[in-house]
Backbone as CSV, one residue per row, in Angstrom:
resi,resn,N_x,N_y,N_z,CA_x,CA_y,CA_z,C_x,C_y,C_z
1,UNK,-19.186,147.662,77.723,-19.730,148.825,77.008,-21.046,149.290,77.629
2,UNK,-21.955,148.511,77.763,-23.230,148.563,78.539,-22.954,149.345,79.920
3,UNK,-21.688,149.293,81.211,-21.550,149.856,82.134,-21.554,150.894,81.400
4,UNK,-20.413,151.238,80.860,-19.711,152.722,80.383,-20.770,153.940,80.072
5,UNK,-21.993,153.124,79.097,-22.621,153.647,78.398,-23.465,154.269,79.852
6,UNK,-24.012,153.180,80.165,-24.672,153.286,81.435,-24.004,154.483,82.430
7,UNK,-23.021,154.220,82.665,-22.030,155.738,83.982,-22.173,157.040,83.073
8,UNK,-22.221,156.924,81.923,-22.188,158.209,80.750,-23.512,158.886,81.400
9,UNK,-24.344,157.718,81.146,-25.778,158.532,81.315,-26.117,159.095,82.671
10,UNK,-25.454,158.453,83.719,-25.988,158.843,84.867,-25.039,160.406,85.205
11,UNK,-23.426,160.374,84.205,-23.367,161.404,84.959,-24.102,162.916,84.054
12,UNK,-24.481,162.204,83.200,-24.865,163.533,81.913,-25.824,163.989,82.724
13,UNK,-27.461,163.116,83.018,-28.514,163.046,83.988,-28.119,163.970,85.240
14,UNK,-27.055,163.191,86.039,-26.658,164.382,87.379,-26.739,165.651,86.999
15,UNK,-25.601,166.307,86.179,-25.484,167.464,85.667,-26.555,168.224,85.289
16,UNK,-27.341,167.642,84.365,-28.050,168.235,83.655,-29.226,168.781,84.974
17,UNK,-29.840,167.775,85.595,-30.678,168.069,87.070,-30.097,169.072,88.108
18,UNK,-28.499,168.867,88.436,-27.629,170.187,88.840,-27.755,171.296,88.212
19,UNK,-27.966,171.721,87.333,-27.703,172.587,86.200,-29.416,173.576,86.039
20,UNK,-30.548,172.235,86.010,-31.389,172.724,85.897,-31.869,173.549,87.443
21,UNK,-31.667,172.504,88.317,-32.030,173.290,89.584,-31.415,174.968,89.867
22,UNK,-29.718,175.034,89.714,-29.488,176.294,89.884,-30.591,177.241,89.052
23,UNK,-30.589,176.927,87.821,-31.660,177.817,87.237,-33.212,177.988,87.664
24,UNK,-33.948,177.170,88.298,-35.112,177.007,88.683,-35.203,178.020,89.803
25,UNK,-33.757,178.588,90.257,-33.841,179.404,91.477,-34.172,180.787,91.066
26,UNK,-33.886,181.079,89.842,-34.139,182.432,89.188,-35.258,182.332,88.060
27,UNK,-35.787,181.174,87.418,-36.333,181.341,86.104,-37.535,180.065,86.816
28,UNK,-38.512,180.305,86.509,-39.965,179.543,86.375,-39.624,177.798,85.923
29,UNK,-39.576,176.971,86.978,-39.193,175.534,86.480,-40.202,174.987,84.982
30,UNK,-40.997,175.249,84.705,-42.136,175.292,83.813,-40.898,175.822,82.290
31,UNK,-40.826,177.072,82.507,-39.934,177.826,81.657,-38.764,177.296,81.220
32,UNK,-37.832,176.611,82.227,-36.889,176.070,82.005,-36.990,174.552,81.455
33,UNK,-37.961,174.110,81.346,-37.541,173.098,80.679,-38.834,173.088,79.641
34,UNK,-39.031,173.465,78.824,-39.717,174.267,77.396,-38.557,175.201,77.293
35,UNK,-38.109,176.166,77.657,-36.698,176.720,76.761,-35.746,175.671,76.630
36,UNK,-35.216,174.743,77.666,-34.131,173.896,77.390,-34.712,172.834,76.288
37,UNK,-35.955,172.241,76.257,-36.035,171.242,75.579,-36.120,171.891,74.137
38,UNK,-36.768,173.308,73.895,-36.996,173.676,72.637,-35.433,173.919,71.911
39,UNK,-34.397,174.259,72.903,-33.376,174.230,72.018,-32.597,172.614,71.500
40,UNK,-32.938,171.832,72.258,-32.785,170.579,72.246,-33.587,170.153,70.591
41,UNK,-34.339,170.200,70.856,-35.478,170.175,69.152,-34.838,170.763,68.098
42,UNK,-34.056,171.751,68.260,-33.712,172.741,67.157,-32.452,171.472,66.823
43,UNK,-31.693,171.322,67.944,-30.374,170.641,67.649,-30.418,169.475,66.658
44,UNK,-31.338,168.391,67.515,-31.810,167.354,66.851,-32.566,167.373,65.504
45,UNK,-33.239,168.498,65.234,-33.941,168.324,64.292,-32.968,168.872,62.941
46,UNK,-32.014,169.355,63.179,-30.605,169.247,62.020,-30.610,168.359,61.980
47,UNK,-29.895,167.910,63.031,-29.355,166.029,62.699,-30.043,164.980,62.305
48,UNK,-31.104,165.405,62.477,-32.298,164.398,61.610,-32.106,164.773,60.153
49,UNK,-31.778,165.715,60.072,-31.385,166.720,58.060,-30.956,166.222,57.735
50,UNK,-29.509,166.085,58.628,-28.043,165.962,57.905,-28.160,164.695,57.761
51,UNK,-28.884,163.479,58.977,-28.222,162.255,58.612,-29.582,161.389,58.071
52,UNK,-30.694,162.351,57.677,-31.595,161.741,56.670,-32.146,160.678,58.018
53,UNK,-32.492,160.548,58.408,-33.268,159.706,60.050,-34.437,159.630,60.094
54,UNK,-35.280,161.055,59.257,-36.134,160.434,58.514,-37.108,159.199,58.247
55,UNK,-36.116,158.698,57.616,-36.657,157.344,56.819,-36.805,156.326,57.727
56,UNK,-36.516,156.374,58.457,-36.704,155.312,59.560,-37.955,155.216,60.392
57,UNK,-38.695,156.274,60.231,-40.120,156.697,60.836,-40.462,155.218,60.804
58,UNK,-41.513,154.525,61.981,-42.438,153.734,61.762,-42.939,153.693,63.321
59,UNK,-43.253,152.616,63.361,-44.456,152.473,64.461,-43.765,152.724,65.403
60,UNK,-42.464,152.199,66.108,-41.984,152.373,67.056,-41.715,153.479,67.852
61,UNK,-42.189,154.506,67.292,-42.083,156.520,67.214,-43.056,156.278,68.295
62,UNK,-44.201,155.587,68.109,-45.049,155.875,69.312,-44.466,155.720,70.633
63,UNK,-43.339,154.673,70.958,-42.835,154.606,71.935,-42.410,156.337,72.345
64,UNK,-41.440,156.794,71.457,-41.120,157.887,71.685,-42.097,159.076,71.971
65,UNK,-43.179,158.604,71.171,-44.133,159.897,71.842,-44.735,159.963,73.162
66,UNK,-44.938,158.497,73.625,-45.052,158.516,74.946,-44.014,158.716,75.984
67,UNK,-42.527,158.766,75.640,-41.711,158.981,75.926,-42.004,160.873,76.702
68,UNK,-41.978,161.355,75.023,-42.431,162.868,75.152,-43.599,162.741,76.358
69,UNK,-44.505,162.568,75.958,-45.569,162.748,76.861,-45.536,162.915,78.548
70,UNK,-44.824,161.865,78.485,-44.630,161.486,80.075,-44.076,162.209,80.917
71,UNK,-42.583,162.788,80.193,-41.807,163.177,80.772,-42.070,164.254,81.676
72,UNK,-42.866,165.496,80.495,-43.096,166.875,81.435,-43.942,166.047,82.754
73,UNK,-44.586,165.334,82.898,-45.896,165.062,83.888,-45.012,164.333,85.007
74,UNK,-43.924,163.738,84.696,-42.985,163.542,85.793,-42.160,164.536,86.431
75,UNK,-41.493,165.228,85.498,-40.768,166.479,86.035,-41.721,167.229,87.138
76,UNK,-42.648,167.870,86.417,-43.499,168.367,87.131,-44.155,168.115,88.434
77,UNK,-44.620,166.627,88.149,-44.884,166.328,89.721,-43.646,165.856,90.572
78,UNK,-42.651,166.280,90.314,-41.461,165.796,90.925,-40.984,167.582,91.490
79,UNK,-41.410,168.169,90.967,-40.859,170.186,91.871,-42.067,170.268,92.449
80,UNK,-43.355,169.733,92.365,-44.490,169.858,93.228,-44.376,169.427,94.411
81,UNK,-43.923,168.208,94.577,-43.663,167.281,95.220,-41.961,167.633,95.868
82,UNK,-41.623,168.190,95.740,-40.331,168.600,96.243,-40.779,170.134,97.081
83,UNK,-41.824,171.235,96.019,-42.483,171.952,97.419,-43.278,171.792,98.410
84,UNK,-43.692,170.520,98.207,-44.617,170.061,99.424,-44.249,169.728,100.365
85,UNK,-43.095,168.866,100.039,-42.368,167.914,101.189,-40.891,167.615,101.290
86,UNK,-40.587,167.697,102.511,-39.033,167.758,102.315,-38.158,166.937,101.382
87,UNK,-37.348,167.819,101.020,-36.269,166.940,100.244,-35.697,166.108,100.375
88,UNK,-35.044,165.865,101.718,-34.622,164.704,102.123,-35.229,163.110,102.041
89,UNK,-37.021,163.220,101.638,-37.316,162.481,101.788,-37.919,162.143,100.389
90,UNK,-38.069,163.402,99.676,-38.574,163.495,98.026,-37.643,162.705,97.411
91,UNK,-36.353,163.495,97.383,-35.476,163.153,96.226,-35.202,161.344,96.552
92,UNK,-34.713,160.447,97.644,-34.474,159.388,97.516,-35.877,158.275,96.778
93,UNK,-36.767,159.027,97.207,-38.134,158.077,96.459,-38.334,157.726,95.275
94,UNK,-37.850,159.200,94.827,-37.649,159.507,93.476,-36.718,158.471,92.136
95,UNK,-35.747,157.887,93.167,-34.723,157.206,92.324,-35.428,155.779,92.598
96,UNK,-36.751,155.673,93.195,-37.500,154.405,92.699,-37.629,153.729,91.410
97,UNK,-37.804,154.769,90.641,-38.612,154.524,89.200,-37.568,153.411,88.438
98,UNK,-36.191,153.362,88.912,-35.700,152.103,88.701,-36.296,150.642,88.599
99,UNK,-37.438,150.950,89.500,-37.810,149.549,89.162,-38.741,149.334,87.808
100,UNK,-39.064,150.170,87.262,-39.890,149.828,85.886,-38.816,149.513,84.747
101,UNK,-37.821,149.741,84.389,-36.875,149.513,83.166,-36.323,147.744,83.873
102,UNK,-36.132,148.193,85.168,-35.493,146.519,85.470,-36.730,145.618,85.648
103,UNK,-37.919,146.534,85.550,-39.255,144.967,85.690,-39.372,144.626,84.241
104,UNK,-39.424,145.651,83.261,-39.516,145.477,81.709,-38.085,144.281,81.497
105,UNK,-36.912,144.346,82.526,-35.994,143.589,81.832,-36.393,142.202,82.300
106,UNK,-36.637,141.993,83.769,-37.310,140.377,83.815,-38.295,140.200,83.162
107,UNK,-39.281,141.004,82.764,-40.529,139.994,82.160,-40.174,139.940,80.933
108,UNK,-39.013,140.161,80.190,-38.749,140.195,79.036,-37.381,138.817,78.876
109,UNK,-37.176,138.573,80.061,-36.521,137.277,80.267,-35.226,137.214,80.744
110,UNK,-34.905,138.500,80.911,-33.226,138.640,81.688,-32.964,138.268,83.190
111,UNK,-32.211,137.474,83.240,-31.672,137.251,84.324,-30.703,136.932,84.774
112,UNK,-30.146,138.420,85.890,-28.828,138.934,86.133,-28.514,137.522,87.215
113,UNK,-26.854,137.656,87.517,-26.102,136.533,87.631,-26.217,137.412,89.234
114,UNK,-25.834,136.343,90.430,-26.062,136.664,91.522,-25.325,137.718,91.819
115,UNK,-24.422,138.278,91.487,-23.329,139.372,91.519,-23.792,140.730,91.063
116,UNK,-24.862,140.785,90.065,-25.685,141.430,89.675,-26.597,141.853,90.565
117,UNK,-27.445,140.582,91.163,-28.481,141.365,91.569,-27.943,141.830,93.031
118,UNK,-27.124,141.412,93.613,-26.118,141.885,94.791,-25.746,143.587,94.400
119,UNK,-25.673,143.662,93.823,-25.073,144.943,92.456,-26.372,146.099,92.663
120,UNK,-27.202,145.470,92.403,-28.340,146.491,91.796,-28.780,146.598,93.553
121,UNK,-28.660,145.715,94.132,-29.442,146.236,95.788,-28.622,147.571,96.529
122,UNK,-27.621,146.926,96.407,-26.291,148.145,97.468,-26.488,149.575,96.001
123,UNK,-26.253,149.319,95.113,-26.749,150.414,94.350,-27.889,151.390,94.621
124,UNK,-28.744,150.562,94.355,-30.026,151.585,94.466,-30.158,151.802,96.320
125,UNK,-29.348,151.043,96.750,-29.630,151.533,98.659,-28.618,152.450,99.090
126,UNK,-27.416,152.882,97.767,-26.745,153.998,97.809,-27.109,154.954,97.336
127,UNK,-27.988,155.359,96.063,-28.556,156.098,96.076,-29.673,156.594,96.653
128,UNK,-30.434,155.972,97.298,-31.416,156.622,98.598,-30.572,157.008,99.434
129,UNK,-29.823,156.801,100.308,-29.010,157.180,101.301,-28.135,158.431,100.129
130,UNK,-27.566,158.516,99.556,-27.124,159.732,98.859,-27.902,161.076,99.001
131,UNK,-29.173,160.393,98.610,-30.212,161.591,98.658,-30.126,162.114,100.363
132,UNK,-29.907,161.625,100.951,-29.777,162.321,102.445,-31.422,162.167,103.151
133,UNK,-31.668,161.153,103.073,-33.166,160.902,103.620,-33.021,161.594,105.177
134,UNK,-34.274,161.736,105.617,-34.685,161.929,106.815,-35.129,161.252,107.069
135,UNK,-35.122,160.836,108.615,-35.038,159.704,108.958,-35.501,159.995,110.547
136,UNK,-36.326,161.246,110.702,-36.533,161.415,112.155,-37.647,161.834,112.089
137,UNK,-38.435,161.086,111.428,-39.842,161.581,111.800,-40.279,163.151,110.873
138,UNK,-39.446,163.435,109.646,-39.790,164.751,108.941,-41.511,165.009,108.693
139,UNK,-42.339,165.930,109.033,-43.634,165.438,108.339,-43.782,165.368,106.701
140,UNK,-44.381,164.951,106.426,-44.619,164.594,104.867,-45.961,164.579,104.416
141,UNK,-46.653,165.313,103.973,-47.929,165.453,103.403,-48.089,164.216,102.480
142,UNK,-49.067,163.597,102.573,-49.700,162.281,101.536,-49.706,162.710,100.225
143,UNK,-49.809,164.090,99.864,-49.647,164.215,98.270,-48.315,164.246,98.162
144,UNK,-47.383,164.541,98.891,-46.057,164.749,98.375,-45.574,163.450,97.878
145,UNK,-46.073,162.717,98.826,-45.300,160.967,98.788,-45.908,160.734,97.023
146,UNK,-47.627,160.676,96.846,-48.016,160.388,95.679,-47.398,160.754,94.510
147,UNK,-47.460,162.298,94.588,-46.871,162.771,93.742,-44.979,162.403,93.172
148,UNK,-44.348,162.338,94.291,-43.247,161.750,94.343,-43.331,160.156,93.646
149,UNK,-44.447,159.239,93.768,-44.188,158.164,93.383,-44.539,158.254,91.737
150,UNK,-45.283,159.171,91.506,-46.074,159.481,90.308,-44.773,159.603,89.453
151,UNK,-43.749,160.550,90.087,-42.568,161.208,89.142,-41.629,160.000,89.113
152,UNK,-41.815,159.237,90.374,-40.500,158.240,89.914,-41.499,156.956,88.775
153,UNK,-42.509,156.582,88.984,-42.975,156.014,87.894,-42.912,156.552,86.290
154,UNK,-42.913,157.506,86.341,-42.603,158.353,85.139,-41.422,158.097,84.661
155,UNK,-40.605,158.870,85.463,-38.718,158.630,85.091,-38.960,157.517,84.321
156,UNK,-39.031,156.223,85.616,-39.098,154.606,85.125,-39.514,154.491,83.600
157,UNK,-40.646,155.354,83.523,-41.353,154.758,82.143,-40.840,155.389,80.822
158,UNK,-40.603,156.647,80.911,-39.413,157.428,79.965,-38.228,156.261,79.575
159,UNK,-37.315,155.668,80.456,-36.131,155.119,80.410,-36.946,153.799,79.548
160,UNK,-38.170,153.089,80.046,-38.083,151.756,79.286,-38.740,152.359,77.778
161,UNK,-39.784,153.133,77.791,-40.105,153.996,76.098,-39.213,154.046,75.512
162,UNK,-37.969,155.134,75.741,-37.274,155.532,74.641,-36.040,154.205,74.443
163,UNK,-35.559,153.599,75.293,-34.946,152.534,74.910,-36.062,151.376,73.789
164,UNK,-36.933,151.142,73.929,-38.201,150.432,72.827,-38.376,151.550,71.603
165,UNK,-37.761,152.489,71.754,-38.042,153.656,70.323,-37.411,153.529,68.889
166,UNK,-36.547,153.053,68.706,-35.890,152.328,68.035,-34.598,151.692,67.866
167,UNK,-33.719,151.181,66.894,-33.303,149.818,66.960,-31.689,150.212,66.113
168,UNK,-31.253,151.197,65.543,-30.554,151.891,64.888,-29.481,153.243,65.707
169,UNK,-28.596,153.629,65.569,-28.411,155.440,65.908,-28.999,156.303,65.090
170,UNK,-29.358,156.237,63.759,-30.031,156.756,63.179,-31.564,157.141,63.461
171,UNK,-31.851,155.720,63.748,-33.166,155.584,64.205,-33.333,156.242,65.961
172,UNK,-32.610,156.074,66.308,-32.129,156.364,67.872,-32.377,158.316,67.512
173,UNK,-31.504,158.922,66.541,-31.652,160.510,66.169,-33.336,160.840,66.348
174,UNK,-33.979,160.413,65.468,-35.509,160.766,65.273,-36.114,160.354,66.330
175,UNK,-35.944,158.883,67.312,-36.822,158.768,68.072,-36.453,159.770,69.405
176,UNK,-35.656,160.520,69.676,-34.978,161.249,70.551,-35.842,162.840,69.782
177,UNK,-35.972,163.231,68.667,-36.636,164.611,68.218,-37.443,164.304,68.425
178,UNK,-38.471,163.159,68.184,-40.253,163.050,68.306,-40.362,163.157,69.927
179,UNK,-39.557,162.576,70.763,-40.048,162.799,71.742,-39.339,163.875,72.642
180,UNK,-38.356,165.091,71.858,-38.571,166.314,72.480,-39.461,167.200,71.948
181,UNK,-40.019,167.160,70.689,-41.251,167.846,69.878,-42.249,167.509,70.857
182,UNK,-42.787,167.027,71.373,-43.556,165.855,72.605,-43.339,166.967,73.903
183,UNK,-42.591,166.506,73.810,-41.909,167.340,75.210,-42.297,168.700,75.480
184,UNK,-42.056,169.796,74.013,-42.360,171.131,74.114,-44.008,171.132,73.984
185,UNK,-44.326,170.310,73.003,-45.476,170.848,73.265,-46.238,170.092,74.441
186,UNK,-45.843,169.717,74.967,-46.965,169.175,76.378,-46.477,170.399,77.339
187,UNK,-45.235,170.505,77.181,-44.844,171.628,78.334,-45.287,173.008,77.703
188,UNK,-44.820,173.256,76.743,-45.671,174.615,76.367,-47.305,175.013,76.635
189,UNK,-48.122,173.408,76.421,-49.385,173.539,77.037,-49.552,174.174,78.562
190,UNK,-48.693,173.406,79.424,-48.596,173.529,80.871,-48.201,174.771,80.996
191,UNK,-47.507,175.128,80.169,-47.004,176.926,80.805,-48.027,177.994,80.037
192,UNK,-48.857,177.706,78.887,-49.756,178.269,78.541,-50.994,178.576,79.627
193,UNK,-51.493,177.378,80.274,-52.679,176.951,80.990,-51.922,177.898,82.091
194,UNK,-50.779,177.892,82.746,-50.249,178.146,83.876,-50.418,179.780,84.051
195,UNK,-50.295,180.492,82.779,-50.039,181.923,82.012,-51.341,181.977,82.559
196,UNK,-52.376,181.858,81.920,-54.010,181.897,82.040,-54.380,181.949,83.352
197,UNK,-53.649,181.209,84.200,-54.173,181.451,85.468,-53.529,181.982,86.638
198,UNK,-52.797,183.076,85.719,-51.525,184.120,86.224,-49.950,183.819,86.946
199,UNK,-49.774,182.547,85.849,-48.456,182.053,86.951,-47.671,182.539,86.424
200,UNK,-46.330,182.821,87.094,-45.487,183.285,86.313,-44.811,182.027,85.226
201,UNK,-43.941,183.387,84.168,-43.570,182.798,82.893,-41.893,183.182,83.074
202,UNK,-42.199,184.240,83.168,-40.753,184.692,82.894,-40.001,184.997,84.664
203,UNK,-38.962,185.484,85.103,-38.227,185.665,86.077,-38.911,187.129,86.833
204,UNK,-39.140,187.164,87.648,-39.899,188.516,88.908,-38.817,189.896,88.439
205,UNK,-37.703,189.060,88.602,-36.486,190.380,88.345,-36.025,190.181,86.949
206,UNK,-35.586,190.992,85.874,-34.488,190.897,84.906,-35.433,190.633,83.872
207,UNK,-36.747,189.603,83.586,-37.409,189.480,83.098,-36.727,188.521,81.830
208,UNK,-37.168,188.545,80.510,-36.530,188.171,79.251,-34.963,188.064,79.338
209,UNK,-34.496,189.397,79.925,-33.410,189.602,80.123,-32.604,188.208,80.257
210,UNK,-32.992,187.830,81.776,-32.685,186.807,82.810,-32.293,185.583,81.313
211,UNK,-33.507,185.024,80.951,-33.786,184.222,79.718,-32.403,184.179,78.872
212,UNK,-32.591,185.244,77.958,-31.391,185.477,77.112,-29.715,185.151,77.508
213,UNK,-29.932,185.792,78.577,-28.512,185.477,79.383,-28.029,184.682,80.124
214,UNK,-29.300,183.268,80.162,-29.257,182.044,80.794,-29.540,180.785,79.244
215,UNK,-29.263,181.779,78.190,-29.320,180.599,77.244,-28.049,179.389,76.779
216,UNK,-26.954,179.666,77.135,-25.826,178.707,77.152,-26.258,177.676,77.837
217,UNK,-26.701,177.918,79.513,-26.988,177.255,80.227,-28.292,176.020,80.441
218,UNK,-29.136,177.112,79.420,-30.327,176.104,79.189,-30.305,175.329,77.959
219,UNK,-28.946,175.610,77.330,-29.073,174.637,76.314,-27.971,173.690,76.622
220,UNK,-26.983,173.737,77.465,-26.552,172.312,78.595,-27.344,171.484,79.326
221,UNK,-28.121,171.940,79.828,-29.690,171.650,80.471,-30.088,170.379,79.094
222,UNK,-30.899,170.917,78.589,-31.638,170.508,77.281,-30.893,169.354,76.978
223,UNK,-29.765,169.528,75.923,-28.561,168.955,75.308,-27.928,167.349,76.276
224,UNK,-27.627,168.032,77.129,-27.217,166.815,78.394,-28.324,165.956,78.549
225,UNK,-29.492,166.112,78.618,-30.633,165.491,78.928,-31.216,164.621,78.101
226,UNK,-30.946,165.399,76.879,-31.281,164.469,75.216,-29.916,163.355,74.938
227,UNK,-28.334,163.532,75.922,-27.376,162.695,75.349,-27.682,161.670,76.509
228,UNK,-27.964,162.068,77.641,-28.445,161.022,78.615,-29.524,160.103,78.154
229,UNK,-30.626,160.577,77.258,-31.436,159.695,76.931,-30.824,158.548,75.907
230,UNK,-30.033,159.164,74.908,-29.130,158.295,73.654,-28.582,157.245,74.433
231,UNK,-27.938,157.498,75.207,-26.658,156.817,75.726,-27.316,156.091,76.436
232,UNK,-28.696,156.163,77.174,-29.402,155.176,77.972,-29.719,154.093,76.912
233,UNK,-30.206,154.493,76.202,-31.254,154.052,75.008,-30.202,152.773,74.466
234,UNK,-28.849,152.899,73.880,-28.073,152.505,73.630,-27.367,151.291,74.250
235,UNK,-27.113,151.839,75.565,-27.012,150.729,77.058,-27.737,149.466,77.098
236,UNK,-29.130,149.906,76.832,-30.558,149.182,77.485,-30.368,148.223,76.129
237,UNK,-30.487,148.719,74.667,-30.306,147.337,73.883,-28.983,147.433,73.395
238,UNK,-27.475,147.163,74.114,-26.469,146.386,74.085,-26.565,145.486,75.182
239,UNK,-27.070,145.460,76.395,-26.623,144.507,77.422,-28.057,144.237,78.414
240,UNK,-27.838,143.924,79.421,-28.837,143.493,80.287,-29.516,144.936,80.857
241,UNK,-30.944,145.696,80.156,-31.842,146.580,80.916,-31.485,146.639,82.356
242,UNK,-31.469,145.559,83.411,-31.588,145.586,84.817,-30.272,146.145,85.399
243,UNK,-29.146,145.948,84.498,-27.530,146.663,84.745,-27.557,148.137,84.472
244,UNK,-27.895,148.227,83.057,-28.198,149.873,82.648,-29.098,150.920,83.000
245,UNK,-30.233,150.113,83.826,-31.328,151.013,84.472,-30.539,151.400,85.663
246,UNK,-30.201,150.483,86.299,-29.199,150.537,87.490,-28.537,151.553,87.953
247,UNK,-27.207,151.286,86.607,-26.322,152.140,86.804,-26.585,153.734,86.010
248,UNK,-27.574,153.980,85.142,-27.502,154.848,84.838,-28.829,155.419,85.999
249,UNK,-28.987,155.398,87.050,-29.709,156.037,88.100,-28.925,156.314,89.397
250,UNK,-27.689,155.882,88.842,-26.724,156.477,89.813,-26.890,158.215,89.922
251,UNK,-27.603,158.701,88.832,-27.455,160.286,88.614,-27.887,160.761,89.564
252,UNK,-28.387,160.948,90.696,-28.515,161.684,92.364,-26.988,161.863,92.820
253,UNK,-26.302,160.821,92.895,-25.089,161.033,93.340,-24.429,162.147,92.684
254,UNK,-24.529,162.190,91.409,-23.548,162.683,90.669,-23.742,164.185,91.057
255,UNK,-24.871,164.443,91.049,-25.676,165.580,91.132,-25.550,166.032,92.998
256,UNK,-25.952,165.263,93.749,-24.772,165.557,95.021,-23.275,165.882,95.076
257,UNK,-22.661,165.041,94.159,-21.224,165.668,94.266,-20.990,166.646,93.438
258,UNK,-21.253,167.154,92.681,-21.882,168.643,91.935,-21.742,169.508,92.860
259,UNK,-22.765,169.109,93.552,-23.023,170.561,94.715,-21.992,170.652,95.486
260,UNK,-21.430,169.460,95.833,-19.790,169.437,97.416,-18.835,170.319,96.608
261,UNK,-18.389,170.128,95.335,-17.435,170.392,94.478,-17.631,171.740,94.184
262,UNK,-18.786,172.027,93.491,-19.217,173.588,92.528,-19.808,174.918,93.852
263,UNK,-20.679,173.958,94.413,-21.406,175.415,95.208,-20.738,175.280,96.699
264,UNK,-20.000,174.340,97.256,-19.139,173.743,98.587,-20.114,173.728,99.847
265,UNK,-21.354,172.593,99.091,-22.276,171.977,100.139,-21.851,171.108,100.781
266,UNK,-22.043,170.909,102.262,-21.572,169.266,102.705,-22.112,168.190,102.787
267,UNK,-21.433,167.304,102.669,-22.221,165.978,102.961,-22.681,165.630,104.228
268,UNK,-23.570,165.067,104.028,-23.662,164.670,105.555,-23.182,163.066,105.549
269,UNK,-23.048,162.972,106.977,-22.517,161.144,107.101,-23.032,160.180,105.773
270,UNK,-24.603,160.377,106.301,-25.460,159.437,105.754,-25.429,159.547,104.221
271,UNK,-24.855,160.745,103.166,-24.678,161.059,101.767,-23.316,159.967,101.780
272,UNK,-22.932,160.572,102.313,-20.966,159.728,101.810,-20.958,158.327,101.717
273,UNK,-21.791,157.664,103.253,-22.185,156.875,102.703,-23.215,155.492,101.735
274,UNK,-23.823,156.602,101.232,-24.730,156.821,100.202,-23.611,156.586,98.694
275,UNK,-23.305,157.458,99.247,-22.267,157.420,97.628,-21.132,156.318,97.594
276,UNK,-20.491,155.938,98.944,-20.000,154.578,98.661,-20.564,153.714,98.486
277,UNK,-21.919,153.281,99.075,-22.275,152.197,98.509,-22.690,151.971,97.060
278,UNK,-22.941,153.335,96.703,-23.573,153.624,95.125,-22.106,152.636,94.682
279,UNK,-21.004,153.453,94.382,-19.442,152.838,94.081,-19.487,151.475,93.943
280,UNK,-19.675,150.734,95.191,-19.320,149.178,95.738,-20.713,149.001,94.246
281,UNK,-21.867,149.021,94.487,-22.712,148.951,93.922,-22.689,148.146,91.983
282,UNK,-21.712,149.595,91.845,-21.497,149.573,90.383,-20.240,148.386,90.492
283,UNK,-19.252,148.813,90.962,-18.483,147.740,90.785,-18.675,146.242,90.344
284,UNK,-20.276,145.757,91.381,-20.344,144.666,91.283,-21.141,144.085,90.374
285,UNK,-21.895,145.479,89.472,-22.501,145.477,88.432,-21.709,145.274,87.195
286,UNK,-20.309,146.047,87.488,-19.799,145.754,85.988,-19.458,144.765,85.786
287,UNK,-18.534,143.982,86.993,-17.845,142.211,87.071,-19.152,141.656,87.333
288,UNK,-20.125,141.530,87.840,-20.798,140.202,87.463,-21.213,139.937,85.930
């Protein structure tokens, strides 16, 4: 159950990052995720109504608010850091942040069976190679790398927060709204401050327009992103953190084969096999 849950999340995660990028090409990345997360809030915050979730409030919310907190400050330095410096070398760094949910799982006393940690190496060395690194000397500005490590520490720390948020699905509902309420307003700050110092808000062409007629899409965005967090959350306390961090960071791949399939990008050598080893990877994650 822990794999399953785990492959759920990584491919919801792919998508949702596929999904957001096409849009980032027309709409203000800032914008897009404060519209996607605010519809995300609206969703959740029914389901907090309907299933009374409520009551479950207690201390552990703080996890979730740091959850919120974090997140925009990773995203963010993760498209900074993607205009600074090539992609090839951004995006694989990025799927570092794996190591904070699997360090929270050893110092917390787990320890995967040799098949496992065999598992989690060819894994995470398939998803760098997925990402399509460069590998010839690309230049790379020193903030890009920082910033890049900044966002994958983030990711990392999102995934071990909201899994520590609470202990219930019920409880799992509310700690998932506090920390997209979190979410909008840290990002609404950032696009406020951003406004003030004339950045754009809305799209150059189409304007609002653009917005309105990209709202299905930003609420797949949003939605996918909030079931990726559940389903992580869920993973992390049924089975071993160091399996579910794992496999649910398979999401680069997913989000590469997105693009081969939907927009008919190619792979290069070094992606394919990127993505087999991701495969072999999991395999040996689920049997050990």
């Amino acid at each position: 159950m822990t794999a399953l849950l785990a492959l759920a999340t990584s491919l919801l995660w792919g998508l949702a990052d596929f999904g957001g990028g096409l849009l980032t090409r027309r709409v203000p990345a800032l914008t897009v995720v404060v519209v996607s997360q605010s519809i995300a809030v609206v969703v959740l915050g029914a389901i907090v109504i309907a299933t009374s979730a409520w009551q479950e409030a207690g201390p552990q919310l703080w996890y979730a608010v740091g959850a919120g907190a974090v997140g925009p400050v990773a995203m963010l330095s993760f498209y900074k850091a993607l205009a600074l410096g090539p992609m090839g070398v951004v995006s694989p760094l990025g799927a570092l942040g794996v190591a904070v949910p699997v360090g929270v799982g050893l110092l917390l006393g787990e320890r995967p069976g040799l098949l496992q940690f065999a598992g989690i190496g060819v894994a995470v060395a398939g998803v760098v190679l997925a990402g399509g690194p460069e590998l010839r000397g690309a230049p790379v500005q020193r903030q890009a790398i920082l910033l890049t490590l900044v966002a994958a520490f983030g990711f990392g720390a999102v995934m071990a927060l909201i899994a520590a948020a609470s202990t219930t699905i019920t409880g799992l509902f509310l700690a998932l709204f506090v920390q997209r309420v979190t979410n909008v307003a840290a990002g609404g700050a950032a696009l406020y401050a951003s406004a003030r110092r004339g950045g754009r808000v809305l799209p150059e062409e189409g304007g609002s327009r653009v917005i309105l007629f990209s709202l299905p899409a930003l609420a797949f965005v949003g939605l996918a992103d909030v079931a990726a967090n559940g389903t992580y959350s869920i993973a992390a306390q049924n089975g071993p953190v160091a399996v579910a961090a794992v496999l649910a960071n398979l999401y680069p791949v997913v989000t590469v084969l997105a693009a081969l399939l939907l927009l008919g990008e190619r792979l290069r050598a070094i992606q394919a096999a990127g993505a087999g080893l991701a495969l072999a990877g999991t395999v040996l994650l689920a049997t050990g």
